[in-house]
N, C-alpha and C positions, 0 to 999 in steps of 0.2 A: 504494500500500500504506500502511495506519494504522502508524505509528511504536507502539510499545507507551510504555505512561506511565512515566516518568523515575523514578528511587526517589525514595521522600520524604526529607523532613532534616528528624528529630524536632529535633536539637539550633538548626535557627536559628529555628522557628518565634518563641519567648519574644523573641528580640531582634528580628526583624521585629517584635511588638507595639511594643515602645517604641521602635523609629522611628521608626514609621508616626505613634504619638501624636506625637512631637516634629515630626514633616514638618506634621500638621497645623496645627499651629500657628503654625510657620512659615511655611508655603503660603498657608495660605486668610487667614493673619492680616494679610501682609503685601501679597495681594494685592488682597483685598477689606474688609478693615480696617486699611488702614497707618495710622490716627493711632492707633486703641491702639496698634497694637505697635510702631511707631517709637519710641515714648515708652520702651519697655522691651528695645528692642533693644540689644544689646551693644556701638557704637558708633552716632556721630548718621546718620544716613541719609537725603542727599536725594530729592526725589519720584522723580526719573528711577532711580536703584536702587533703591530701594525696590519698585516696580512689576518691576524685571527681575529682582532676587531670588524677587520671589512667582513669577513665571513657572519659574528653574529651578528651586524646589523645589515648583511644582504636577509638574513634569516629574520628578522624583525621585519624587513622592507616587504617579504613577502605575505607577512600573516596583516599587514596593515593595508601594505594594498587589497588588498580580500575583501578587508571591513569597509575599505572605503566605497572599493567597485558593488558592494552587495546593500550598504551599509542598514544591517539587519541586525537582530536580537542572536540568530546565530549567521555567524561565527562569534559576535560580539559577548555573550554569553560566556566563550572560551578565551578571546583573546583580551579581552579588560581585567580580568582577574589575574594575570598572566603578567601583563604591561604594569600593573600595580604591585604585582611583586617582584618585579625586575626593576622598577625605577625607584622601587624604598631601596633594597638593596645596595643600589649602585649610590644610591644618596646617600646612604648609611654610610659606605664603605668608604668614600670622597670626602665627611664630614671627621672620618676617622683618623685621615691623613691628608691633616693639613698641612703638614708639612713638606708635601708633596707641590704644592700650589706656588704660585709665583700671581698673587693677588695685585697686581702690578698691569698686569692682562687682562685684559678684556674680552678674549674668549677663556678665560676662567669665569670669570662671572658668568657670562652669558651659560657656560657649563651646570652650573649650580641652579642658574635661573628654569635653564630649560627642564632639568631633572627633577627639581622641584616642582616647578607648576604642574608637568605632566603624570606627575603623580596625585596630586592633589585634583585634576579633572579627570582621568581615570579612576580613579575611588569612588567621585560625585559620581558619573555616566554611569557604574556598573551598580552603586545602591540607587538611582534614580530608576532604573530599569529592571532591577534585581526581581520584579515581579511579573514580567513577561511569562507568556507560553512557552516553555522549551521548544517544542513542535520538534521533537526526536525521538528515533528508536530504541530501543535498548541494544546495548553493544553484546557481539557474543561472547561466549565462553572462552574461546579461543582468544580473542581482541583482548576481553578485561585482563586474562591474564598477560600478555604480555609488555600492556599499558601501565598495570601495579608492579610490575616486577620492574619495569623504565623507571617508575616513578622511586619505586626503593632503594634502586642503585643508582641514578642518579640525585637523586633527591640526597642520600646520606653523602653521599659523595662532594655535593656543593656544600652542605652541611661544613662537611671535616675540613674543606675548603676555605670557607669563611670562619673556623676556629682555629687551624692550624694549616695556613696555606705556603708557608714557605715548607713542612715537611709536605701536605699529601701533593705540592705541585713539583717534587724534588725531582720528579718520575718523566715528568714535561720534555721535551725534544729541547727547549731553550729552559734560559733561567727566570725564577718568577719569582720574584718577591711579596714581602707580604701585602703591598699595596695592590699587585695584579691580581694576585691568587683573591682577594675580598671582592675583586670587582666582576672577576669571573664565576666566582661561586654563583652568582644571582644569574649567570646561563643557566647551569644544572639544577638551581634551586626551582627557578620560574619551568623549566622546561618540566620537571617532575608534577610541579601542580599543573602544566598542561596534559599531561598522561592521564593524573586520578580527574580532573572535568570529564574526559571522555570514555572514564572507565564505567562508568553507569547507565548512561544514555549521551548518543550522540544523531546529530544529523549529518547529513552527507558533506557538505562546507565544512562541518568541523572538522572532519575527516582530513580533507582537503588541505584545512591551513595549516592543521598539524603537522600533516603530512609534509609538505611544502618549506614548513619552517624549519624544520626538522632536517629534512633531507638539503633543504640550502648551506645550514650550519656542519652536518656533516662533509657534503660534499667540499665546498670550501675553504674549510678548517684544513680539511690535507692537502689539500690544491695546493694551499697558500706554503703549506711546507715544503712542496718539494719544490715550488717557486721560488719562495728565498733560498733555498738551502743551494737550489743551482746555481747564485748569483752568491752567497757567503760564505761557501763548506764547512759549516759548522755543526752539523748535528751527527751524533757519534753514532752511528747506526748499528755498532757492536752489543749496543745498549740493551739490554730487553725492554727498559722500561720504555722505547720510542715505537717499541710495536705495541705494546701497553694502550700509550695513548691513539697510536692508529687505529686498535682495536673500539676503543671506546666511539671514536668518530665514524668508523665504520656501520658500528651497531646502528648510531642514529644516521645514514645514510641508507641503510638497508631497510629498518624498521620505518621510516620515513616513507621511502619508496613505497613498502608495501601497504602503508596508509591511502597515498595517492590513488595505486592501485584500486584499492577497495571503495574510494571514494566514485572513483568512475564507473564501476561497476553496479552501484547502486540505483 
């Protein structure tokens, strides 16, 4: 049976625009033109984050454009919830290290401003709406489990991340301090609470953005390493722990995929 279509949400559409504009920039600028935008980034950034940034916010770029192009109760249902716990996070962890900052600059502020406000109207949009119709199925047996099982190992995994990120990112192809390893947790954190959303009931877009985001972040998360690593030679490949982290990026490449997959199928 066709799910009937989710009500619209006149009110986030404006802010999905400026976004999606700022994702762009961020996204496509850092992935596929990091020496401009290193240069203007709000902190220095080496090649190896540089390239894994552009990856998670091609993987943002994709679950926002979704919302904008559809802009409905779902996907929004799965990606507002998501967007508010990756922008505390990253607030959280940027407020944690200040020391990090050169408040001198004005794309630091601007850094602070944007992460803030879009937290706080992400919060507002998902309890303003928080009482829409789902208009979705239940997920199968096979789906839930492998969306609780993402969400446990990922989920713990950002967790140890954001308590102890200079040991569990010690495993990392590059080096990460405890500034990156805080800022990155809030991928594994926010990506786990997107697993348990659609481990109960889902529609087919949620499917879809998961899908999508998932599979962007994975895909270009390794892209981005054997990119730099062509142009640097720095990552020690004798390593185990560098197929560690390949494996983990792979999973959500894979599991991603197979989201897409099922989303078209439906």
């Amino acid at each position: 049976m066709m799910n009937k279509p989710s009500p619209s949400l006149p009110l986030a559409r404006p802010f999905m625009l400026i976004v999606i504009l700022v994702l762009t920039v961020g996204s496509f600028g850092l992935y596929f033109f990091p020496a401009w935008t290193v240069e203007r980034w709000p902190w220095t950034l080496p090649p190896f984050h540089t390239r894994f940034l552009g990856a998670v916010y091609l993987s943002e770029f994709a679950a926002v454009l979704i919302l904008l192009l559809t802009n409905r109760w779902a996907p929004a249902r799965l990606s507002l919830p998501v967007a508010v716990s990756f922008t505390f996070i990253v607030s959280a962890a940027s407020f944690m290290h200040l020391d990090q900052w050169d408040f001198t600059r004005r794309t630091v502020w601007l850094w602070f401003i944007l992460y803030v406000v879009s937290l706080f109207i992400s919060a507002f949009l998902f309890w303003h709406y928080r009482r829409e119709p789902e208009n979705a199925s239940p997920t199968s047996p096979l789906w839930r489990n492998i969306l609780i099982g993402q969400a446990i190992l990922y989920g713990l995994y950002g967790v140890g991340l954001l308590l102890a990120p200079e040991m569990l990112g010690s495993f990392w192809p590059w080096k990460i301090d405890a500034f990156h390893g805080n800022l990155y947790s809030s991928v594994f954190i926010s990506g786990a609470l997107g697993n348990l959303m659609l481990a109960r009931v889902a529609a087919r877009i949620e499917y879809l953005t998961l899908g999508l985001s998932q599979f962007a972040l994975g895909f270009f998360a390794i892209l981005g390493l054997f990119i730099v690593d062509a142009q640097v030679h720095r990552v020690d490949w004798a390593n185990p722990g560098v197929y560690l982290w390949l494996g983990m990026f792979a999973v959500l490449t894979f599991v991603g995929s197979g989201l897409i997959v099922k989303a078209r199928s439906r």
